[in-house]
C-alpha positions in Angstrom: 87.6 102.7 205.0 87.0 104.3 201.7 85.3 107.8 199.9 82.1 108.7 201.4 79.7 111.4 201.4 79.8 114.0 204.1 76.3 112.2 205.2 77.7 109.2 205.9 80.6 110.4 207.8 78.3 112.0 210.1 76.2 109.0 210.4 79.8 106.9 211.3 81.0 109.5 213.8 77.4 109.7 215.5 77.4 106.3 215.9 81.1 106.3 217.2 82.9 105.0 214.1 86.1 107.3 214.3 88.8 106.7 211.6 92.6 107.8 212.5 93.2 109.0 209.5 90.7 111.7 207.5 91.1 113.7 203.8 88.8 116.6 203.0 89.2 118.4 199.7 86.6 120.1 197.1 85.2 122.9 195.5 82.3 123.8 198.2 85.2 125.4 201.3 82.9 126.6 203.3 80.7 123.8 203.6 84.0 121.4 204.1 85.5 124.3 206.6 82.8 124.0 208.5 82.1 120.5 208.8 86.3 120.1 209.8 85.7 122.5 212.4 82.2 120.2 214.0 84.6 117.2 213.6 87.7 118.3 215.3 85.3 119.8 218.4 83.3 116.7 218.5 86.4 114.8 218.9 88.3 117.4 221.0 86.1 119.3 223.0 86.9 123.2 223.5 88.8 122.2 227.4 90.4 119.4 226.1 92.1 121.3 222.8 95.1 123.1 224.5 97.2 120.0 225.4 95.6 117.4 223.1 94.8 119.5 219.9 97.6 120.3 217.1 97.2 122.0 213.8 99.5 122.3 210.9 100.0 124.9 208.3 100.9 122.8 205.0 102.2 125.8 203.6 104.9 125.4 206.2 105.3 122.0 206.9 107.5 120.8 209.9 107.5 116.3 209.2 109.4 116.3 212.9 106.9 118.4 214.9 104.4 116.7 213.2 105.5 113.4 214.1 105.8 114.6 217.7 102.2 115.3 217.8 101.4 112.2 216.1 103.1 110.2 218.5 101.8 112.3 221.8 99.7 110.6 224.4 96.0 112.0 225.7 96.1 114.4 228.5 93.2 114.2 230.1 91.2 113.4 227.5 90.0 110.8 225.1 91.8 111.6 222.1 94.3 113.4 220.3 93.4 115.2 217.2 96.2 116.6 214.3 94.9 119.1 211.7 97.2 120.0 208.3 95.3 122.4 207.1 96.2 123.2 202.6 99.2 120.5 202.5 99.8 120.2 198.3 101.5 117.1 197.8 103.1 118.8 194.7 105.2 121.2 196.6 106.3 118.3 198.5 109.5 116.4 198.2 109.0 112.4 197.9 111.0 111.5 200.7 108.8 114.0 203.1 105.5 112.6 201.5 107.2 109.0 202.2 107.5 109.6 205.5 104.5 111.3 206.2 102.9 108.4 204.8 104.9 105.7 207.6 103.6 107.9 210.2 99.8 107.6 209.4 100.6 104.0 208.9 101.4 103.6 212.6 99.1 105.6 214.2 97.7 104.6 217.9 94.4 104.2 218.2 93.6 107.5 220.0 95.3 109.8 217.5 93.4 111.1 214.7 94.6 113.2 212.0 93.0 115.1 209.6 94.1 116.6 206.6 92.0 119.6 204.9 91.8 122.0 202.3 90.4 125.2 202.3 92.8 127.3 199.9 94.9 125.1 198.2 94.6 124.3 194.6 94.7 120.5 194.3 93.6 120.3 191.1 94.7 120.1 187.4 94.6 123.2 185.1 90.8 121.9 184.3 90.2 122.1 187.8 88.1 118.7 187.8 90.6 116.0 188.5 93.7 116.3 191.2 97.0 116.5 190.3 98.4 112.8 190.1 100.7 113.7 193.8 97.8 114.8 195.3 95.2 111.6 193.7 98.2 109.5 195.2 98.4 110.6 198.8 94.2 110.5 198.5 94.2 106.7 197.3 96.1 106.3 200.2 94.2 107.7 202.7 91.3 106.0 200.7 93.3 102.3 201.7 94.1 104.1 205.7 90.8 106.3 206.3 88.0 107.9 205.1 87.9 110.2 202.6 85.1 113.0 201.7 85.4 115.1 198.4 83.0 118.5 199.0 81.7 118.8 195.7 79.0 121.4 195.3 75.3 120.4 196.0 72.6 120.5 193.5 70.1 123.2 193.7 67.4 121.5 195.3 69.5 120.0 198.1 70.9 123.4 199.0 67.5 125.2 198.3 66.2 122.4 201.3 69.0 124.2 203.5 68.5 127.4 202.7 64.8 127.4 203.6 65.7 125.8 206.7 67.9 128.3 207.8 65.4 131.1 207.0 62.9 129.5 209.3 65.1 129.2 212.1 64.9 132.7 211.5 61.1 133.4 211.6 61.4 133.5 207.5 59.6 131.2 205.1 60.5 131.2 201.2 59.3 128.9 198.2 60.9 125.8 196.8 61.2 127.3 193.2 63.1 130.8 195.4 65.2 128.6 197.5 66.7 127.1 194.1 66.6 130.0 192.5 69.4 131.7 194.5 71.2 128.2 194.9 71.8 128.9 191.2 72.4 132.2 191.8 75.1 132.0 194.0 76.3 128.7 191.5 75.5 126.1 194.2 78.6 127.7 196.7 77.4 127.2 200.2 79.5 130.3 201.3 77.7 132.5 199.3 74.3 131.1 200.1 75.1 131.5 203.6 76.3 135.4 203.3 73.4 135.8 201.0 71.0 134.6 203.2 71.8 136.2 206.4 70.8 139.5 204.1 67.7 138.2 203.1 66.2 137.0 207.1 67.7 140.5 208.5 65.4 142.4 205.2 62.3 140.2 205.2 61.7 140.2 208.8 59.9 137.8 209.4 57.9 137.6 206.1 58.3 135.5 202.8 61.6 136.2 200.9 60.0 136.7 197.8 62.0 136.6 194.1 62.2 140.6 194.0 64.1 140.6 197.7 66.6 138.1 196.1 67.0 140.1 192.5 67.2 143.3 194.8 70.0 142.3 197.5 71.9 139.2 196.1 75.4 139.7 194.7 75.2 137.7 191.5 78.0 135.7 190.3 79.0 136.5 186.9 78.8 133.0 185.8 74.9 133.3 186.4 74.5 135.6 184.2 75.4 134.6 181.4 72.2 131.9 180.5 70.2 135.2 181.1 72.4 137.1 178.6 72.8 133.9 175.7 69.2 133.4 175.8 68.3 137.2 175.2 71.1 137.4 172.6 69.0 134.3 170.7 66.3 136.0 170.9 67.1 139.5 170.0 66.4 141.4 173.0 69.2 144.1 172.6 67.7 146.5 174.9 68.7 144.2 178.2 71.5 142.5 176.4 73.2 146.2 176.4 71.8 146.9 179.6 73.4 144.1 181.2 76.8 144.2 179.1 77.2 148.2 180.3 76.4 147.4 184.4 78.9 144.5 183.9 81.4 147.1 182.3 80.6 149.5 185.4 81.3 146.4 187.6 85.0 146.3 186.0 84.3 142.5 184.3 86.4 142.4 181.2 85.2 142.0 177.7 86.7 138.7 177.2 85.0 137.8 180.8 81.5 138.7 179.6 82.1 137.0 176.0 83.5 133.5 177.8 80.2 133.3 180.2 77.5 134.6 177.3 79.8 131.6 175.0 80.2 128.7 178.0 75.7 129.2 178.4 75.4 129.0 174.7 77.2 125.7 174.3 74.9 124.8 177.3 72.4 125.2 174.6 73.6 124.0 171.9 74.3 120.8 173.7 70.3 120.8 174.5 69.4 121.3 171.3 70.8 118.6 169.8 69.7 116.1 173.0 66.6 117.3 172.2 66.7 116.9 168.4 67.7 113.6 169.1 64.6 112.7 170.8 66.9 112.3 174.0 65.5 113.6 177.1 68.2 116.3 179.6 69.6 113.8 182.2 71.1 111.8 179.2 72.9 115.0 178.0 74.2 115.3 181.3 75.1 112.1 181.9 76.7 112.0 178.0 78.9 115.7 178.7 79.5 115.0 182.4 77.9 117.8 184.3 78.4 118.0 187.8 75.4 118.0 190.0 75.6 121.5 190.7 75.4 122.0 187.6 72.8 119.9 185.9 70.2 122.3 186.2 72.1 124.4 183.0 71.4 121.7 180.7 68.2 120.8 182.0 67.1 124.9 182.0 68.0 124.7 178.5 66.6 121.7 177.2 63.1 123.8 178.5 64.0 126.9 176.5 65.8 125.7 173.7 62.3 124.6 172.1 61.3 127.6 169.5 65.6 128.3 169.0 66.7 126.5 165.5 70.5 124.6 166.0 71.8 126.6 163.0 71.3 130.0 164.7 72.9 128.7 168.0 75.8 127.4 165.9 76.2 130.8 163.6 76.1 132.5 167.1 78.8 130.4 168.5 80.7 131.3 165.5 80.1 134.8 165.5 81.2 135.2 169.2 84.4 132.7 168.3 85.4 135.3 165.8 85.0 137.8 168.3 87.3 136.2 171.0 89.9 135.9 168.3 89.4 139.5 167.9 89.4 140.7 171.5 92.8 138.3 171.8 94.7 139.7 168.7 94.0 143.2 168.8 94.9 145.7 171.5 92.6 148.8 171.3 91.8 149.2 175.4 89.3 148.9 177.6 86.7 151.3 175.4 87.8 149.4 172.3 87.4 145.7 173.7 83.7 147.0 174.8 82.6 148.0 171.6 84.4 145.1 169.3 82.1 142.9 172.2 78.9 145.1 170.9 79.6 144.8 167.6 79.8 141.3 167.8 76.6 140.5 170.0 74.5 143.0 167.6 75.7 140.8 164.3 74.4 137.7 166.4 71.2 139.5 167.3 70.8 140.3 163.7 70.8 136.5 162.5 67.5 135.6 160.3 67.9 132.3 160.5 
């Protein structure tokens, strides 16, 4: 047993390969929620899950009641199934760890146990890698199991599933759209989902067009801000303001909107230089480790980076450092924070260079 995709694990269960021992983490819940909750009914039916069915709250986690349903028997049914649902191995003490660890060990063939997490942070402050408790106790179930790591999907994959739900629903909508709120929604399968079940219950029927999904879809602030650097490069203060103010309205702070306007810019600046190097996007990506929901920032800005000169990127990167060291040292209030953010987009939009 090793890693695998969430593809291959349903190929291995559909052809009746069932592992005791399972560990589901990532960014993307919903899809991993979702896919826990088809596994533990394909391997515990509905009738069977009152006697043969236990779940765990790792929040609260009892080793000796887990052990008991470890160690229970089938009633009446093929298998029994054990859910721990958010355990964090770093709020848990070595010898409980230990000896959840000689339990999995020893687990009869009829048991499986499944550990998941929907709400528990796992990971380091960077968010990318697991804390080293929580790597260990994966490596193990790695050596015992399978286990699956829901990272979010690239556009294109989640774009195929989002036009596939909308015809199920009588609904049709173009590649380009379907990606289009993928990155919208910053590849989250949750929000595509709640997003989507908007735009089949408005388009009734008919094509979801571009305006139905820039007229009903909750944008995540992260999505705006390529929308935002890119304007700011090119001087467009009219929607640059426009924007900044409904954000404002919306109660995002000042330091919120400079962080997503400054993280799109490097974005940029990283494709600029790719490109000035005669190296083509997917190297960049590769070289700074994008993840592949992701990729399609540095490859969006390789495409508009073009007619943009590095030195103005760079002076705006500076210009907008200055004013996060501004917005961090002084304390002048909400009103205040907005305008020292203003003043610092309009000196970037004034740039001659």
């Amino acid at each position: 047993m090793a890693a695998v995709s969430a593809t291959e694990l349903a190929k291995q269960i559909k052809s009746g390969e069932i592992s005791s021992l399972y560990f589901f983490y990532g960014h993307d819940t919903a899809a991993l929620e979702s896919f826990t909750s088809k596994l533990i009914k394909t391997l515990c039916p509905k009738e069977a899950q009152f006697m043969n069915y236990h779940k765990f709250d790792g929040a609260k986690f009892d080793i000796d009641a887990f052990n008991d349903a470890c160690m229970a028997v089938p009633m009446f049914a093929d298998r029994v199934v054990v859910a721990v649902n958010d355990i964090n191995f770093d709020s848990v003490s070595k010898p409980i760890t230990d000896a959840i660890k000689k339990t999995l060990e020893d687990l009869d063939p009829a048991t499986t146990v499944i550990f998941y997490s929907t709400g528990a942070n796992l990971y380091k402050s960077n968010n990318k890698y697991l804390t080293d408790k929580n790597k260990a106790f994966v490596t193990f179930c790695e050596k015992h199991g399978s286990v699956v790591d829901f990272a979010y999907k690239r556009p294109q994959d989640l774009g195929r599933s989002a036009a596939a739900y909308l015809a199920k629903k009588g609904c049709t909508i173009s590649k380009r759209n379907a990606e289009y709120l993928a990155q919208l929604c910053l590849c989250d399968t949750g929000a595509v989902m709640r997003e989507l079940e908007k735009l089949s219950a408005y388009a009734e029927g008919r094509e979801v067009t571009r305006d139905d999904i820039d007229a009903l879809c909750i944008k995540k602030i992260e999505s705006d801000g390529y929308a935002l650097a890119i304007n700011v490069l090119n001087g467009n203060a009219g929607f640059v303001f426009r924007r900044v103010r409904e954000l404002d309205k919306q109660n995002y702070k000042a330091h919120e909107i400079l962080g997503i306007i400054s993280f799109s810019l490097t974005d940029l600046y990283r494709a600029k230089l790719a490109r000035s190097s005669g190296l083509e996007w997917q190297t960049a990506s590769k070289d700074f480790r994008y993840p592949k929901n992701r990729e399609f920032a540095i490859r969006n800005a390789y495409s508009e980076c073009a007619p943009i000169s590095a030195a103005r990127i760079r002076k705006t990167l500076r210009i907008l450092f200055d004013t996060d060291l501004a917005l961090k040292t002084r304390s002048v209030g909400k009103e205040g924070d907005l305008l020292t953010l203003e003043q610092g987009l309009a000196r970037s939009m004034a740039l001659r260079c």
